[in-house]
Each structure stands twice: as C-alpha cells, then as structure tokens.
N, C-alpha and C positions, 0 to 999 in steps of 0.2 A: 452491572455489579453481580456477585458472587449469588446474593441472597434473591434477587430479582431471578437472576435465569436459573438457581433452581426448582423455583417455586412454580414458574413455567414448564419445567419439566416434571415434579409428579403432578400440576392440573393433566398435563398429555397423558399420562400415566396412570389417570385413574384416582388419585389420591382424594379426600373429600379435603381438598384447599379452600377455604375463602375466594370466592371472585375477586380478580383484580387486575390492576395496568401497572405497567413503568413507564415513568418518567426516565428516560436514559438518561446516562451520559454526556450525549452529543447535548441533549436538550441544556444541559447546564454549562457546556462548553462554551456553545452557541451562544448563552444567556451572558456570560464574560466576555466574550467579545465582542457582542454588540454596543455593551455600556461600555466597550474601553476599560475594564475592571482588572485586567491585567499586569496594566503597566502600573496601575495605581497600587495595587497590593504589594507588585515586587517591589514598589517605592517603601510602602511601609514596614516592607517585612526588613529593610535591606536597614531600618533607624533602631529593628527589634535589638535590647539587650535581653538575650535568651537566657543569662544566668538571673537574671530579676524579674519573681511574679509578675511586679507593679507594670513594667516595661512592656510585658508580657500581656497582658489582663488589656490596656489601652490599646494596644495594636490590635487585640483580638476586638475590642470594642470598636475601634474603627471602622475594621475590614467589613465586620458583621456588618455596620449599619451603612454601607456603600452595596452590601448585597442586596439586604434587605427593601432598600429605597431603589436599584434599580428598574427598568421598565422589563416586563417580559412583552415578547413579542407576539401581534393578535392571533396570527398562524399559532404560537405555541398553546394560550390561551385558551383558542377554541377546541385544539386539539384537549386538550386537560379538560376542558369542563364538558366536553362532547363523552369521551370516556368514564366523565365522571356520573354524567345522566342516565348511562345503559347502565350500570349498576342497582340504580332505583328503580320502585315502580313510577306509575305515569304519573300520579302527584307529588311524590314523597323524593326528598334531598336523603339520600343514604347515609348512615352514619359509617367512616372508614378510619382507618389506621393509617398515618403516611409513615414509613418506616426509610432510614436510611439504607441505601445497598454503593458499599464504596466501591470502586474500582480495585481498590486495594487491601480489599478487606481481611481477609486470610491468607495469608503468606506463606511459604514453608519458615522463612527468619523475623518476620514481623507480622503481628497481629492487629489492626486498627477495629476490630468489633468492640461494639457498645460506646463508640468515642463521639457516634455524633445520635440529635437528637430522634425521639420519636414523639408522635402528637397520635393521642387516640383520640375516639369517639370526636373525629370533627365534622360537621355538617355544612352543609350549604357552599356554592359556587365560589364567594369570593374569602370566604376563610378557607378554604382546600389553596388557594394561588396562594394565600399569604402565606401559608404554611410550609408550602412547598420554598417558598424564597426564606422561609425560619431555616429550612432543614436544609438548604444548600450554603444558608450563611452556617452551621454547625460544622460544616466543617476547617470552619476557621477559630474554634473554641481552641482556648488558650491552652490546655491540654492536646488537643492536637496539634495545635501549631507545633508545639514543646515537641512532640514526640516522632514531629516527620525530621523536624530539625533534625534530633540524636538520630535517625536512624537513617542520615544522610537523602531523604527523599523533595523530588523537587513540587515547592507547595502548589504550583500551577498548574503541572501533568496529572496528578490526583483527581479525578473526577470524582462526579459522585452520581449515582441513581438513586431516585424514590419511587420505594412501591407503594402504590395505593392502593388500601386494601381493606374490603367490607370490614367490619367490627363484629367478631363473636363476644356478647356479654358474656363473658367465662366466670361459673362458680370458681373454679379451679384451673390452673394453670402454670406450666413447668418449660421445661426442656428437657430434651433428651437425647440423648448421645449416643450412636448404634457401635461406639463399640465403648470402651473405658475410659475417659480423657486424660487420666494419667498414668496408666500402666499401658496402655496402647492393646487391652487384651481385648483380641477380634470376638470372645465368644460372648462376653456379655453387653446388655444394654444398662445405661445410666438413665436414671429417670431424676429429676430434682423440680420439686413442685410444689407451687405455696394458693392461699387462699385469694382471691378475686382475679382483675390483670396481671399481666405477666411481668409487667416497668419493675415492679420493686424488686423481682428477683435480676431481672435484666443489671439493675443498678446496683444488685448487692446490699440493697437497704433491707431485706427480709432473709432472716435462715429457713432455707427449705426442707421438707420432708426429703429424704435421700434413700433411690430405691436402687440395686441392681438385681438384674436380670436376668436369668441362664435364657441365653437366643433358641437354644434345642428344642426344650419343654415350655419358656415361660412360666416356669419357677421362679419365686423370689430367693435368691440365694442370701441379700444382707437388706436390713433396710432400717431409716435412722429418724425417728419422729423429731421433728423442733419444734419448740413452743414459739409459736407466731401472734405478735399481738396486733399488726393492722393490717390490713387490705386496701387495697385500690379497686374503688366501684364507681359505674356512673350515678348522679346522685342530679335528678333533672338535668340539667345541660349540663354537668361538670364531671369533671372525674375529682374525687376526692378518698384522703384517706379516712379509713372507719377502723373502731378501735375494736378488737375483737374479746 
C-alpha cells in the first residue's frame, strides 16, 4: 500500500519515522484464499441490496466475521510476531499502532483513505494477530463496501496492507500537507493539528488548529485557532477520551 511504502522510504531517507513492518498485501491475499474466503464474500456480496443500509450493514457484518474467524497461517504468524519482538526490548511487548495501507488508497479519481480501521496503543503477540485479522476485516465496512460499489471497483482485487508501527504517546498531533490540498499551491505547507492522538482528527471528530506555511522562509502566512474540547490519550491500558 501507498502509506506502507512511503514510510519505507523516508525511514531510507533519513526521516525520524517510528520503527516498523508491513504486513503486505500478498499476506492478506494469501490469508482469503487459504480459508476459501472468496467465493464466500462474492456469494454475499452478489444477495447485497446496495441501495438499503440494512441490506448493507448485515453483509458487511457477515463478511467481517468470516475474516475475523478465519485461520492465519503458522509461517505468517511467526513471521508477524518475530517482527513484532525486534521492535521491543528483551522483556517488554512494545506498544504499536496497526494502521491500514490499501492498495487502493489514493487515486488520481477515487480516494479510499480513512475508510478502514486503525488500533493504537496495542500490545502483546496475540492481540497484534487479532488486530491485524480486525483491520483486514475493515475492509469490508459497510461504507466501503458502498463506495467500491459506486466507483465500479472489484471488492476482491482490493488488497489491503498493515503497518505496524511503535506508538509515539503524542501531546500533539496533526497532518500535514507539503503543498495546499485545495488550491494545489506548490509554495505552501498546510499543517492541521489538534490535542493528544491523531484518530479524532483522522476521523473528523475534533476541529483543528489550521496553519499555512510559506516553504521559502517558514513563515506562518494564516493560521486558525479551534476551540477543542476532547483528546485521545492512553489512560493505563486503554485509549480513552478526556475532556479538555
């Protein structure tokens, strides 16, 4: 996926990235057809009434839970939990990020970012596998179902990679855009960034602080305060929101 091999490339480059692995593609490919998962989704996808949630909502609850209850294989397993042990030290289970990376993620005519799930702060061997089989069933959420439909795509060629990736406990945390997202202007950078994890802004659930940037000087040329009333922090094992 798009977000997997970039991220590969500024680690090569020098960038200060989080440590981390993908889960490709193949691995999830692999993972449908060893369970036969195939035939069974294009059965269910083939009873979908795509103009009705209800219709919509059970197929996607279906699908999901035929992912989710599938077997991964020991070869994939070991690889995942071997990758997932150099990331710690010698006693400690690391806490990581498993982020979706689609095959299809950024388009020049269709966009599928933010469509399937993310799990932070998870620990330990066998909730990293379960997680990974959450975030390969998300791509059967009834919203994407919906929306490979309308954009004529076939739901079974759609791969998907997970990147797994240490956890920075972030005071602060945004996105950022190197050039405009909506004027397309090369000279500035967009910065949009709210208090704790990044999820609520990913999800659209928090207004961000909104910066732009002259590239030349780093100059702030505009920049837009919001009043933010909750955060996403970890709070002992959980992620939870806090009221601000």
């Amino acid at each position: 996926g798009g977000k997997g091999a970039n991220l590969g490339e500024m680690i090569n480059a020098g960038f200060p990235v989080p440590n981390g692995f993908v889960v490709t593609s193949h691995a999830y490919y692999h993972f449908i057809q060893e369970n036969k998962l195939d035939i069974k989704i294009k059965h269910l996808l083939s009873t979908t009434n795509f103009d009705h949630s209800k219709s919509l909502d059970q197929v996607s609850l279906l699908i999901k839970k035929l992912v989710k209850t599938g077997t991964m294989s020991d070869e994939l397993m070991k690889a995942i939990v071997s990758s997932y042990n150099t990331l710690g030290g010698i006693l400690e289970y690391p806490l990581v990020a498993v982020r979706s990376s689609a095959t299809a993620e950024d388009l020049a005519n269709a966009s599928f970012a933010g469509q399937q799930e993310t799990y932070l702060n998870v620990k330990g061997d066998a909730v990293l596998l379960e997680k990974i089989k959450e975030g390969w069933a998300s791509l059967f959420d009834a919203r994407a179902i919906f929306y490979r439909h309308e954009q004529h795509f076939d739901h079974i060629k759609i791969g998907i990679a997970l990147v797994v990736q240490k956890m920075v406990e972030s005071e602060k945390s945004g996105v950022m855009f190197t050039l405009d997202p909506v004027t397309n202007d090369k000279s500035k950078i967009v910065i949009e960034a709210i208090y704790g994890l990044g999820e609520l802004i990913v999800q659209g659930e928090e207004n961000p602080d909104h910066y732009e940037v002259k590239k030349s000087d780093f100059s702030i040329l505009n920049k837009k305060s919001s009043q933010q009333n909750k955060m996403l922090k970890k709070v002992g094992a959980e992620n939870k929101e806090v009221q601000l």
